[in-house]
DSSP file (Angstrom, degrees, kcal/mol; ACC not computed):
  #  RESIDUE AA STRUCTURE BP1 BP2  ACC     N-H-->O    O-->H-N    N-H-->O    O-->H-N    TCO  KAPPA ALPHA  PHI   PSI    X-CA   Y-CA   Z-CA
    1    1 A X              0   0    0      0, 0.0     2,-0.4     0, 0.0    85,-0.1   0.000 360.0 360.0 360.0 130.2    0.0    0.0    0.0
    2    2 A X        +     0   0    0      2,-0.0    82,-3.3     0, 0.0     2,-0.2  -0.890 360.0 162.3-105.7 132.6    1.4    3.6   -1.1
    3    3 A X  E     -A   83   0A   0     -2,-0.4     2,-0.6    80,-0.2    80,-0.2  -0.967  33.4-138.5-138.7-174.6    1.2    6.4    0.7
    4    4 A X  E     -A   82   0A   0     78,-2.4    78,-1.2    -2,-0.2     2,-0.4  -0.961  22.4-161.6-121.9 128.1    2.4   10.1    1.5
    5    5 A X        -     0   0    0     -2,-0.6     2,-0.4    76,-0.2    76,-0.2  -0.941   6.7-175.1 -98.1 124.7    2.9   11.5    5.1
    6    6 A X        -     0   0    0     -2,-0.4    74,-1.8    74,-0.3    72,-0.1  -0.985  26.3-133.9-113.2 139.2    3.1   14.8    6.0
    7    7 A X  E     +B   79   0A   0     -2,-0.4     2,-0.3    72,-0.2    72,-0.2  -0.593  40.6 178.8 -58.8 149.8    3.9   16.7    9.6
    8    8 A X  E     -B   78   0A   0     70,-1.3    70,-2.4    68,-0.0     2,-0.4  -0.869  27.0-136.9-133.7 174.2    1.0   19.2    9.6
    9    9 A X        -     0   0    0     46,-0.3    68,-0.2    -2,-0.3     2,-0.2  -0.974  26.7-168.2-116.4 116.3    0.2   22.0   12.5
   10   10 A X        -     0   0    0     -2,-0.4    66,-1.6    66,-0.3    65,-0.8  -0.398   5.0-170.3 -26.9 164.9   -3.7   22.2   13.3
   11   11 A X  E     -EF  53  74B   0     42,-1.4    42,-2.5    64,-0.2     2,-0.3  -0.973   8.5-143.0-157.6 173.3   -5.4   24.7   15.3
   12   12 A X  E     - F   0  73B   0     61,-1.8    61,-3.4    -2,-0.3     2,-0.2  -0.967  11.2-176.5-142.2 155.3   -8.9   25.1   16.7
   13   13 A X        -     0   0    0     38,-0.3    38,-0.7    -2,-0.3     2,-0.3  -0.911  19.9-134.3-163.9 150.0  -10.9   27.8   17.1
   14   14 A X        -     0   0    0     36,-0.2     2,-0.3    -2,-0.2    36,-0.2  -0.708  26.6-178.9 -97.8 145.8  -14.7   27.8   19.0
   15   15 A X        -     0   0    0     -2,-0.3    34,-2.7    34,-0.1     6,-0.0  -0.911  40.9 -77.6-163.6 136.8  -17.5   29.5   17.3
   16   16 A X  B     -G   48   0C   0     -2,-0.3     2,-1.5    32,-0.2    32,-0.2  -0.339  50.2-125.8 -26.0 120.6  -21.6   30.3   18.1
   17   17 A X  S    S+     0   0    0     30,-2.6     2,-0.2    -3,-0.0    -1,-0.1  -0.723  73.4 105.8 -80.4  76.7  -23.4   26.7   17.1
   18   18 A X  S >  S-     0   0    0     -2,-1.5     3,-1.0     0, 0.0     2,-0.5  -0.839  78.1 -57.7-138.0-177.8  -26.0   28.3   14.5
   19   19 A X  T 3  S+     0   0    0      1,-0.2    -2,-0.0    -2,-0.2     0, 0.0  -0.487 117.7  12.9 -69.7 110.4  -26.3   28.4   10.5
   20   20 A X  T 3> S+     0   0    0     -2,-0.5     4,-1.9     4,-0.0     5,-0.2   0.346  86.7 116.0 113.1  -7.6  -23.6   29.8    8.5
   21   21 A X  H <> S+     0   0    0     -3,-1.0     4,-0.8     2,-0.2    -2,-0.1   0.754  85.8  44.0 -70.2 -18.9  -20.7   29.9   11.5
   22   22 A X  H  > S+     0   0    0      2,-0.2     4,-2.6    -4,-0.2    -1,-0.2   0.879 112.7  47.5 -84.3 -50.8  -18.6   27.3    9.5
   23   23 A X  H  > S+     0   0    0      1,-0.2     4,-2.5     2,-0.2     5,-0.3   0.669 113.0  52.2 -69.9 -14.4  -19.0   28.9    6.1
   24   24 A X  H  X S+     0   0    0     -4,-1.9     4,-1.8     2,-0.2    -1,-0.2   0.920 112.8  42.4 -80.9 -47.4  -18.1   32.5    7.7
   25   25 A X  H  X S+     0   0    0     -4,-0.8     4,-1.6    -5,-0.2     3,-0.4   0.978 123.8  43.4 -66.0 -64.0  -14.9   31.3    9.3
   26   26 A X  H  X S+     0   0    0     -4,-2.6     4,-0.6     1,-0.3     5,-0.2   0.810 116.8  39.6 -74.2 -41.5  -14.1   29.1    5.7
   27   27 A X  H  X S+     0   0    0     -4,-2.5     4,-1.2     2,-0.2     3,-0.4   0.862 111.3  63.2 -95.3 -15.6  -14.8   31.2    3.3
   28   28 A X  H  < S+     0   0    0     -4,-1.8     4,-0.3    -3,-0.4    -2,-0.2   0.953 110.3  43.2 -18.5 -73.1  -13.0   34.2    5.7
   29   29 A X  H  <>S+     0   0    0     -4,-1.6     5,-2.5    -5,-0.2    -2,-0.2   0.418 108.3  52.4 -78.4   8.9   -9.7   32.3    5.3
   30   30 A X  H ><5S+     0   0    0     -4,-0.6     3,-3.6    -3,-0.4    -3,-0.1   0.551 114.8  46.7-101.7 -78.8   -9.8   31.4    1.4
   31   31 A X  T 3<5S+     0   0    0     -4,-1.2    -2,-0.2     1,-0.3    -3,-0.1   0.871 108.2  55.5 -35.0 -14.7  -10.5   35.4    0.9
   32   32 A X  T 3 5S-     0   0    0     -4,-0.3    -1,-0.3    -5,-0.2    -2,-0.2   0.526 128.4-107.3-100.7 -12.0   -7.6   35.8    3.4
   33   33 A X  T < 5S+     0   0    0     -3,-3.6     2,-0.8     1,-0.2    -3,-0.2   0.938  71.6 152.3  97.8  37.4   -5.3   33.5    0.8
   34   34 A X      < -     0   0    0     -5,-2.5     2,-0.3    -8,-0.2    -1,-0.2  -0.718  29.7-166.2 -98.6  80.8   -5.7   30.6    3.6
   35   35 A X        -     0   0    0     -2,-0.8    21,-1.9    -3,-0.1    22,-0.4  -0.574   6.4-156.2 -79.1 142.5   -5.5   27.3    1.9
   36   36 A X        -     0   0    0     19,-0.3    19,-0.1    -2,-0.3    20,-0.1  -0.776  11.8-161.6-115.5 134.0   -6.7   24.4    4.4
   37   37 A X  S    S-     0   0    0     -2,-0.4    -1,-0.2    17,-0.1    19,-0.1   0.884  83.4  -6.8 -87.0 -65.7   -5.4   20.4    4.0
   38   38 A X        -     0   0    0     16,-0.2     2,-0.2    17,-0.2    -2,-0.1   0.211  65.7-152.0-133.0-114.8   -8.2   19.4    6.0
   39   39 A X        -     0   0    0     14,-0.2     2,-0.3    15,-0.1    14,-0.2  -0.559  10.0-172.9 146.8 125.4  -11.3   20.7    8.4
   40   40 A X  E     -H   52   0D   0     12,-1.0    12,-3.2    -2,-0.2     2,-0.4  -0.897   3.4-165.3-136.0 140.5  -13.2   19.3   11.2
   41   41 A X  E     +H   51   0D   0     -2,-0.3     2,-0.3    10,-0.2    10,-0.3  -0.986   9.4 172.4 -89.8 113.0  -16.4   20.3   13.3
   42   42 A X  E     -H   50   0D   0      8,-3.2     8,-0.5    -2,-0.4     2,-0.4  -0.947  36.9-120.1-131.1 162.3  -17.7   19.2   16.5
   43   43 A X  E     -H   49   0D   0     -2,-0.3     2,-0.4     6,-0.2     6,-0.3  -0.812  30.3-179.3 -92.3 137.0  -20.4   20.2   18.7
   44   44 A X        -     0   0    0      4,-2.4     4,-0.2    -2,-0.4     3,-0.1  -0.883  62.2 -18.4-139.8  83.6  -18.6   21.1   22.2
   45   45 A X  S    S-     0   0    0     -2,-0.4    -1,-0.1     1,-0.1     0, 0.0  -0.403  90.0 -63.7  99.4 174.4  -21.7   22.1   24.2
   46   46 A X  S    S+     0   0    0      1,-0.2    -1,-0.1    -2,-0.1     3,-0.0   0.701 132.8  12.8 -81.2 -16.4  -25.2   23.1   24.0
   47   47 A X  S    S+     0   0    0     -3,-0.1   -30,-2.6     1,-0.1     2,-0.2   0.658 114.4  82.8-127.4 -36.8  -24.4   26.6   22.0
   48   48 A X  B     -G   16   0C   0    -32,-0.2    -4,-2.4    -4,-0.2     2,-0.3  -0.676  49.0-172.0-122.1 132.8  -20.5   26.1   20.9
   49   49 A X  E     -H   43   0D   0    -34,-2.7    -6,-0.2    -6,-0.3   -36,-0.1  -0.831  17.1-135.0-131.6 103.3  -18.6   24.3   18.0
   50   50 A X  E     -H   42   0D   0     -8,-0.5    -8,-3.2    -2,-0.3     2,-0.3  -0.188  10.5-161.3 -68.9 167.0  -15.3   23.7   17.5
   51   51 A X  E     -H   41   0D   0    -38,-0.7     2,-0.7   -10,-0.3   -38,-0.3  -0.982   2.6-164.5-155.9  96.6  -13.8   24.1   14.6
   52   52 A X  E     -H   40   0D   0    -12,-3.2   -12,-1.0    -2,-0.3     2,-0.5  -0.811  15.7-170.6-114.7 139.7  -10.0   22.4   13.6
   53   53 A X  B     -E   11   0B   0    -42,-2.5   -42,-1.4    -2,-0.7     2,-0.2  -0.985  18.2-159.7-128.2 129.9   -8.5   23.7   11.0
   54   54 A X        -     0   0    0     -2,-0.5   -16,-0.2   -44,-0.3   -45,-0.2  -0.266  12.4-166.5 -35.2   1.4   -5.4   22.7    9.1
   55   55 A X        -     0   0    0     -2,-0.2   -46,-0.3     2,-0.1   -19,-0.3   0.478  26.5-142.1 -34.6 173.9   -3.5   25.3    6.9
   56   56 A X  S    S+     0   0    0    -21,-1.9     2,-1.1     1,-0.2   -20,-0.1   0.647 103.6  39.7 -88.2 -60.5   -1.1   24.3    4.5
   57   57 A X        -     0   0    0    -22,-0.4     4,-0.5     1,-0.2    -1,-0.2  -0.598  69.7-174.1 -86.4  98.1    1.0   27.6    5.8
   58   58 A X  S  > S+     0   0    0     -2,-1.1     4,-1.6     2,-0.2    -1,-0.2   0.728  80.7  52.5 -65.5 -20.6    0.6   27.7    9.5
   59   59 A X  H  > S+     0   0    0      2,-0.2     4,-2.7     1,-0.2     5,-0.3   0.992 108.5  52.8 -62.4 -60.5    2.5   31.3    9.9
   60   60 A X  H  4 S+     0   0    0      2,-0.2     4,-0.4     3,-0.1    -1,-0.2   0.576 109.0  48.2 -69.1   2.8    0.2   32.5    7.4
   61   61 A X  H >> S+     0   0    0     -4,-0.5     4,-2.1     3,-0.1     3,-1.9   0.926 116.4  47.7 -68.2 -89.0   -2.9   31.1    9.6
   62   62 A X  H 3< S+     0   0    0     -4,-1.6    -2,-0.2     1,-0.3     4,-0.2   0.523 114.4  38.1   3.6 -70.3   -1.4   32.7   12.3
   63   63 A X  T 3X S+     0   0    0     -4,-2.7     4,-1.2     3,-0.1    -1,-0.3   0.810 120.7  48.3 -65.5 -28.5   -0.6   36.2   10.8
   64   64 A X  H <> S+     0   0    0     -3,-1.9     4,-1.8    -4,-0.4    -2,-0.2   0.934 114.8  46.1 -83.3 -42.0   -4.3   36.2    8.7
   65   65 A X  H  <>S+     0   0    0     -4,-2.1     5,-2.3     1,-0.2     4,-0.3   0.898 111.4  55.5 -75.1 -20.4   -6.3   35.0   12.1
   66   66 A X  H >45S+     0   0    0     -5,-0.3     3,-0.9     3,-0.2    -1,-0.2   0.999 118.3  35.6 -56.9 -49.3   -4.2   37.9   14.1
   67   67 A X  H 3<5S+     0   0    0     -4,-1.2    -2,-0.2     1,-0.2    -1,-0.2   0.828 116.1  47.6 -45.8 -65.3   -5.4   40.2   11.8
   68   68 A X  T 3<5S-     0   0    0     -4,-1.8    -1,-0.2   -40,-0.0    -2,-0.2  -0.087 114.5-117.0  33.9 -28.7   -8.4   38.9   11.3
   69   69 A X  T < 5 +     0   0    0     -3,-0.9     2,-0.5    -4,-0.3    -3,-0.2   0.928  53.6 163.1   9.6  94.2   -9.0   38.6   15.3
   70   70 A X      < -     0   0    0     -5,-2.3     2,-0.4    -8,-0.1    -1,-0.2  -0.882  39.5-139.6 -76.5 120.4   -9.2   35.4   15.2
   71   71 A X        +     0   0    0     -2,-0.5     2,-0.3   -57,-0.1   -57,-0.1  -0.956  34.0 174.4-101.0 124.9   -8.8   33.4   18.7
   72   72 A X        -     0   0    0     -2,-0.4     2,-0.6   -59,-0.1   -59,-0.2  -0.981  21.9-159.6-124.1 139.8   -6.6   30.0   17.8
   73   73 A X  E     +F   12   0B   0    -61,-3.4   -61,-1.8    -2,-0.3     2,-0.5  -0.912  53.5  34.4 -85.5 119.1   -5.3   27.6   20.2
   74   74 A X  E     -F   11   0B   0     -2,-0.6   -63,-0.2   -63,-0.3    -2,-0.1  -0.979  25.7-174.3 151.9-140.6   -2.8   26.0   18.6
   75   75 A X        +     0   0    0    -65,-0.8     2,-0.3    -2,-0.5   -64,-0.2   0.708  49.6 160.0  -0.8 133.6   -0.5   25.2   16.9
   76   76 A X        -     0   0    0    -66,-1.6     2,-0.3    -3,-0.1   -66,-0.3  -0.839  38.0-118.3-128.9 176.3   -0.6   21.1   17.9
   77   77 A X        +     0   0    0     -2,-0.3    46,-0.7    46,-0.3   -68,-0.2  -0.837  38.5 162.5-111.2 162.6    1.1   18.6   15.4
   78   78 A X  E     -BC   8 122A   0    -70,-2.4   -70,-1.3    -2,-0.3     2,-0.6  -0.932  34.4-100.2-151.1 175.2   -0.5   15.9   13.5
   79   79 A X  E     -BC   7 121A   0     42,-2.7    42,-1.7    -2,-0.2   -72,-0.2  -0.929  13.5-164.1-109.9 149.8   -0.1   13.5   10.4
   80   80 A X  E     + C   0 120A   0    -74,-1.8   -74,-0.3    -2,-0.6    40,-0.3  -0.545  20.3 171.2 -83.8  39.7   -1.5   14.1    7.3
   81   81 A X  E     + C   0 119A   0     38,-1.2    38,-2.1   -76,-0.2     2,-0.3  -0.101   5.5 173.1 -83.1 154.4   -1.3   10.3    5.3
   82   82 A X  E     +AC   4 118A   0    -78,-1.2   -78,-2.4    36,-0.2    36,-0.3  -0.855  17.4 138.1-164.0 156.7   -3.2   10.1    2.0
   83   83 A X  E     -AC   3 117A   0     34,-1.3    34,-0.7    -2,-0.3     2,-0.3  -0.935  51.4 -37.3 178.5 171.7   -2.9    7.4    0.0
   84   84 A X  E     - C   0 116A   0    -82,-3.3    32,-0.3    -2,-0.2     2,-0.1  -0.670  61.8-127.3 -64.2 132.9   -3.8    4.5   -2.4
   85   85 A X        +     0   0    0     30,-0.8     2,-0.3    -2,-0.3    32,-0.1  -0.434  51.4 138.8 -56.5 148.2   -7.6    3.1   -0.9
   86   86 A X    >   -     0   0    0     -2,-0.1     3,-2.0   -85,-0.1     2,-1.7  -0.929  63.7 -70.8-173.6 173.0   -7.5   -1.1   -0.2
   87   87 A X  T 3  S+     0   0    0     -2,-0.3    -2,-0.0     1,-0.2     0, 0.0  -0.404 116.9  12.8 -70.6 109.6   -8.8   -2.9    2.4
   88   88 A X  T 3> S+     0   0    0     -2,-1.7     4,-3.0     3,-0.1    -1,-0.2   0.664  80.8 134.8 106.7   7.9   -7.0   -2.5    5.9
   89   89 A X  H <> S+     0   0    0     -3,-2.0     4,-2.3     1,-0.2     3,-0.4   0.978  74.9  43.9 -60.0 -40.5   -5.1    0.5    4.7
   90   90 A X  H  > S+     0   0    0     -4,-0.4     4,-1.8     1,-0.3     5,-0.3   0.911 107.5  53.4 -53.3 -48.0   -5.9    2.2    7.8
   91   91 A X  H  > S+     0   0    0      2,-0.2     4,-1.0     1,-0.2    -1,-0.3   0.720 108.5  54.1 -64.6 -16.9   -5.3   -0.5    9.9
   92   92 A X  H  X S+     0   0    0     -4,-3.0     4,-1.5    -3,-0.4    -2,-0.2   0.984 110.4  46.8 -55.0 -62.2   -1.8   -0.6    8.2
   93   93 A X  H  X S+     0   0    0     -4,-2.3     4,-1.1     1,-0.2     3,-0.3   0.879 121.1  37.3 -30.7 -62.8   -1.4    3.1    9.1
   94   94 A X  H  X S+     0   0    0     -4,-1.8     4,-1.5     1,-0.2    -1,-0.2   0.793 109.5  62.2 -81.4 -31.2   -2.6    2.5   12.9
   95   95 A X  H  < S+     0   0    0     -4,-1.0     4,-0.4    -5,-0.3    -1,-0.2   0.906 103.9  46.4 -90.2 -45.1   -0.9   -0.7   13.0
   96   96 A X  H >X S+     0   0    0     -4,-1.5     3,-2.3    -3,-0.3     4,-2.2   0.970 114.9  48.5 -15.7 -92.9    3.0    1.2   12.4
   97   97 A X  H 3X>S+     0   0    0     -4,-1.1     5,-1.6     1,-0.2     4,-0.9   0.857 112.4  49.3 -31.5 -46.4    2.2    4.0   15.1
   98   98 A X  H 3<5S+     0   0    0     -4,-1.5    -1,-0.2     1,-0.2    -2,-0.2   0.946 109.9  46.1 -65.2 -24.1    1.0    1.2   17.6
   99   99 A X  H <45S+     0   0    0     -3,-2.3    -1,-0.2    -4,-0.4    -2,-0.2   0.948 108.9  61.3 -82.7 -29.2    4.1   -1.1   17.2
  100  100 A X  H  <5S-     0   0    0     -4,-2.2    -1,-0.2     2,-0.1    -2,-0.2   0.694 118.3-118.1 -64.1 -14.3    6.2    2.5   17.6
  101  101 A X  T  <5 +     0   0    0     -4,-0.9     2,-0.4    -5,-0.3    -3,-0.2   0.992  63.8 148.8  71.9  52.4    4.6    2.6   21.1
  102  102 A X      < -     0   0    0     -5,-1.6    -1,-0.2    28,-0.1    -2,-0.1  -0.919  51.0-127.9-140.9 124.8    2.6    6.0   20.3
  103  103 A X        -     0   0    0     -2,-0.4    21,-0.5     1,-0.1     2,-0.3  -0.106  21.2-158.0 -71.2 144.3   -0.6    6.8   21.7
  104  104 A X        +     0   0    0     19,-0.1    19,-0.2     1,-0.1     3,-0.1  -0.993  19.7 176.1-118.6 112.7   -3.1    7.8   18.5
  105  105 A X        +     0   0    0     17,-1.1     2,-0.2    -2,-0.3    18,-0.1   0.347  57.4  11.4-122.4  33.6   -5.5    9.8   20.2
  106  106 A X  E     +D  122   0A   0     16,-0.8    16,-0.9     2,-0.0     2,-0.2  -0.904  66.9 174.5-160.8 162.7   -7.7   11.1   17.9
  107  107 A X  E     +D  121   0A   0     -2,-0.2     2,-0.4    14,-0.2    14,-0.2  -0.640   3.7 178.4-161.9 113.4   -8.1    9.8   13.6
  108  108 A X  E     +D  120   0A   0     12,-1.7    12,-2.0    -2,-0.2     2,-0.4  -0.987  14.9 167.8-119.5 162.3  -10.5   10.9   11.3
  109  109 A X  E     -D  119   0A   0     -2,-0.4     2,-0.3    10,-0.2    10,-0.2  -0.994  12.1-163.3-161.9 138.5  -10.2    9.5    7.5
  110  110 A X  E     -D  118   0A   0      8,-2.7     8,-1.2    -2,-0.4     2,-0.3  -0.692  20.6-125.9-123.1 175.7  -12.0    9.3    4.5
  111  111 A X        -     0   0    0     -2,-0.3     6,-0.3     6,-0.2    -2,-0.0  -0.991  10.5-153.4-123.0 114.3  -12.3    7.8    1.4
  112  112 A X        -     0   0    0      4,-0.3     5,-0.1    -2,-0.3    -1,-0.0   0.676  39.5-119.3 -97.9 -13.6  -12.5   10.0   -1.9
  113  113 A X  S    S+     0   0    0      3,-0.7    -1,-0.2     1,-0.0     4,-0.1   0.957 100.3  83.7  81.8  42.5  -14.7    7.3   -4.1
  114  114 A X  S    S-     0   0    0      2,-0.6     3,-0.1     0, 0.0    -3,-0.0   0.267 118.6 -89.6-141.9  14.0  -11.8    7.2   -6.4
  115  115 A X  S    S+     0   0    0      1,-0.8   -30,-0.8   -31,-0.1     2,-0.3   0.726  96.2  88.1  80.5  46.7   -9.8    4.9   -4.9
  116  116 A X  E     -C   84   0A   0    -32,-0.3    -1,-0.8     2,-0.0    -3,-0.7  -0.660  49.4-164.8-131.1-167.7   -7.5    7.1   -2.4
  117  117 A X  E     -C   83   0A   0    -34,-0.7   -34,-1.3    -2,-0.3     2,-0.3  -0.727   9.8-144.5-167.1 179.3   -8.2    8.1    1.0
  118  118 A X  E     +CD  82 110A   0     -8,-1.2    -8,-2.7   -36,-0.3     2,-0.4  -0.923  16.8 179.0-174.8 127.5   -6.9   10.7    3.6
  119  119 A X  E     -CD  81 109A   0    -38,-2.1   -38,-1.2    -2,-0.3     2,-0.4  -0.978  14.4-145.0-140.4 123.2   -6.6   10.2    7.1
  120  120 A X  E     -CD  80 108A   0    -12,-2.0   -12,-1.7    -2,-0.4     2,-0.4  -0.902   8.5-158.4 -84.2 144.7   -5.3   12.5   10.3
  121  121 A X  E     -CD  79 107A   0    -42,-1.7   -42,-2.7    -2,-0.4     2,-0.3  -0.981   3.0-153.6-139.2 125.0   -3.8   11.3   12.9
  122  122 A X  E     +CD  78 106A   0    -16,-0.9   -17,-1.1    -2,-0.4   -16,-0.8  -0.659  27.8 158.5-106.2 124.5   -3.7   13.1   16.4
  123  123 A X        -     0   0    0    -46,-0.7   -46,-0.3    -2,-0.3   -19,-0.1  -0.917  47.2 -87.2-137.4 168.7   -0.6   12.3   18.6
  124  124 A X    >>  -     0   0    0    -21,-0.5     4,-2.8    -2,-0.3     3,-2.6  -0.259  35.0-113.3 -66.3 151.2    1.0   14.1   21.4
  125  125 A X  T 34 S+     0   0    0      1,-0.3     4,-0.2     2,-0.2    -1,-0.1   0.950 123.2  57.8 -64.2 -21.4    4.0   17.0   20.6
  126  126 A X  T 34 S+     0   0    0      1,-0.2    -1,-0.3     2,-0.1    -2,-0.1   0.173 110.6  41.1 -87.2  29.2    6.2   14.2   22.5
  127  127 A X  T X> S+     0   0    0     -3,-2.6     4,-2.4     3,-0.1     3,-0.5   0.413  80.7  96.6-112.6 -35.8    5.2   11.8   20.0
  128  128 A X  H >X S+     0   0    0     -4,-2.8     4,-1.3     1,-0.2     3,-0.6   0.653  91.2  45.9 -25.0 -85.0    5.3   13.5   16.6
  129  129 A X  H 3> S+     0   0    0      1,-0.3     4,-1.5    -4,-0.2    -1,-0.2   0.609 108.2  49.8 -38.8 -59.8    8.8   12.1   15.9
  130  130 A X  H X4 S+     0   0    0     -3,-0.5     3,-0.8     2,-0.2     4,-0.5   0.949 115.8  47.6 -59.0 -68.4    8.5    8.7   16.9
  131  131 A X  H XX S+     0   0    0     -4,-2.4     4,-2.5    -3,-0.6     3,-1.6   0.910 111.9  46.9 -14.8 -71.2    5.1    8.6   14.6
  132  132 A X  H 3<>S+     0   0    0     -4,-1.3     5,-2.7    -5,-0.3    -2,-0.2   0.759 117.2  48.8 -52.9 -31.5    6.6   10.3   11.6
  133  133 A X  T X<5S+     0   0    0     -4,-1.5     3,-0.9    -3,-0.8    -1,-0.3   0.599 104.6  51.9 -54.0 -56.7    9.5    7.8   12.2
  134  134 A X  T <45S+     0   0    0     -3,-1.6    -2,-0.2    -4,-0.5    -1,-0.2   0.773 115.8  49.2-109.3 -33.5    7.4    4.6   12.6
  135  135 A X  T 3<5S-     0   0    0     -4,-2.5    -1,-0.3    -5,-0.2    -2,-0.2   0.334 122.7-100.3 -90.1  12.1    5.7    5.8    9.0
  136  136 A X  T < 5       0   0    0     -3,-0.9    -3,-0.2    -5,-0.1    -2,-0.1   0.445 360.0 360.0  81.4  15.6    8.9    6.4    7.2
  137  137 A X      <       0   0    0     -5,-2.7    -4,-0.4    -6,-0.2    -5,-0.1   0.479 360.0 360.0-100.0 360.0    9.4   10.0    7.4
């Protein structure tokens, strides 16, 4: 199974939980020249949704959401993998990181219906290395 790893930086940032709070932050940073690898939402609370965000250039996250006022927590590290789809690619992925003795404590991954996929994979900042390591970067 082939794939590509990349270190990437995330960042969160928490937002009103009503209609249109996702598409104001996204289409905010693309007008701000922000390109994003990937994007997650989750509801965190009865009113509030966080919001993790990706860049490809995390300084220029940084600099646009300062600007911007933007409140980010972050930087945190993650993996990026994307890859040929097959059965058990993921567990391949997971299966590397485990033997390396590094907690994965968050993953989300998809499948593009064209026979790739893309998957992050949330480790601790004393883990990155060891990860990237156990996945051949």
């Amino acid at each position: 199974m082939s794939y590509r790893l990349r270190r990437v930086e995330y960042f969160h940032t928490t937002v009103v939980d009503q209609p249109g709070e996702a598409y104001k932050v996204l289409s905010g940073l693309a007008d701000l020249g922000v390109n994003l690898l990937a994007f997650t939402a989750v509801p965190v609370g009865p009113r509030r949704a966080q919001l993790t965000l990706f860049p490809e250039d995390p300084g220029k996250m940084r600099a646009e959401a300062s600007r911007a006022a933007m409140a980010l927590d972050g930087p945190h590290p993650a993996l990026l993998v994307q890859g040929d789809d097959a059965l058990g690619a993921l567990a391949a992925v997971h299966e590397r990181i485990y033997r390396a003795g590094v907690n994965v404590y968050a993953s989300t991954a998809i499948a593009d219906g064209s026979g790739r996929y893309g998957c992050v994979v949330y480790v601790g900042p004393e883990d990155g290395d060891r990860a990237a390591r156990a996945l051949g970067v």
